[in-house]
N, C-alpha and C positions, 0 to 999 in steps of 0.2 A: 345261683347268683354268685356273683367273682368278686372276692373280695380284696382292693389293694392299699397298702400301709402306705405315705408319703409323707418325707423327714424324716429326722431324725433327732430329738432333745437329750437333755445330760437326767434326764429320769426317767423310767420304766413307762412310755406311750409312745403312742404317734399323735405329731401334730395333726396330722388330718386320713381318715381310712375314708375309702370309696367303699359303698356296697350296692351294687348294683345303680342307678340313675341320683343315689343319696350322697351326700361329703359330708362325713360328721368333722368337725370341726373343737379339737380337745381344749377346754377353757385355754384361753389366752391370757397372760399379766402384764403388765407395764414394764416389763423392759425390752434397754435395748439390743442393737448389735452383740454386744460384748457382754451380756446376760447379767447387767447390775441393772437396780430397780433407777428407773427415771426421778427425777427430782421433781417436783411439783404438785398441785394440787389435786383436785376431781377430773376436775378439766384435759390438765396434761395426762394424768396416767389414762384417761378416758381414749383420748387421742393414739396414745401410744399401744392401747390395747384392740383398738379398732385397726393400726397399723396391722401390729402382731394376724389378727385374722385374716386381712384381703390376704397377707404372706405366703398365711397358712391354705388359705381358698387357693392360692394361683401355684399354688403345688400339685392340685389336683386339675387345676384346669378352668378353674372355674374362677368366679368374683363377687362383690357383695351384692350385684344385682338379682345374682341366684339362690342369695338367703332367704329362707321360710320363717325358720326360727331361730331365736337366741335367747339366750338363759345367761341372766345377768346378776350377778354376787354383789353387793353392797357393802363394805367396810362400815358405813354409817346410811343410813337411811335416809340423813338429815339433807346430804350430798346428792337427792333423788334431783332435787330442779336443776341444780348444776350439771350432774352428768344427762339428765336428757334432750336438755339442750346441746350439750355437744353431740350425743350421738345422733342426733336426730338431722343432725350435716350429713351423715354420713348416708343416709335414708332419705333423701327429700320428696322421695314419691311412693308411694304404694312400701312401705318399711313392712319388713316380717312380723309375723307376731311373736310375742315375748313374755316371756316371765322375769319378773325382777324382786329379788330377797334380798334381806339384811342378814349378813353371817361374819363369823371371823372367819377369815382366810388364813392361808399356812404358813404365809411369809407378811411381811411386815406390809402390806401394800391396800389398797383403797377399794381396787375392781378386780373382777376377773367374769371374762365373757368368752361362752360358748357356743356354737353356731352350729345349722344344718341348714343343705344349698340343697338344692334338687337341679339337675344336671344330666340332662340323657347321653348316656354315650353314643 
């Protein structure tokens, strides 16, 4: 199996490795361009973390139609109905399956979501 790195971040990963027909996809955050946290609520950093991923997917080739799974961080738990109605735009038919927890994150932010696409070469 051929393993390829895609991107590049200001910390020790890659946004997205190919291994063989898989795209792992390294948690995303809510910022932007210019690598400061978004201003807003569940909602908005939800949006801006969902950006962050398709980014991250169409680096390898791929897009969120080719997600399986996602693995979703919770700042607050309480913020569960809010962010699954946003994300749930972004899935409107056959959505991957998912795991979703409540943790403190590393940096002052709300979410952080993680992806795998399946994707044949």
């Amino acid at each position: 199996m051929t393993k390829q790195h895609f991107g590049h971040a200001h910390v020790p990963l890659s946004p997205a490795v190919r291994a063989g027909d898989f795209i792992y996809i390294s948690g995303q955050v809510p910022v932007g361009a210019d690598g400061t946290v978004i201003v807003g609520g569940i909602e908005a950093q939800t949006r801006q973390v969902m950006e962050n991923v398709k980014s991250a997917l169409a680096l390898a080739g791929a897009d969120l139609s080719d997600v399986v799974k996602t693995f979703v961080i919770l700042e607050d738990a309480r913020e569960f109905g809010a962010f699954n109605k946003t994300y749930a735009t972004y899935f409107p038919a056959n959505p991957p399956a998912r795991t979703t927890i409540e943790s403190r994150l590393m940096i002052d932010i709300k979410i952080e979501i993680e992806a795998i696409a399946y994707k044949p070469l």
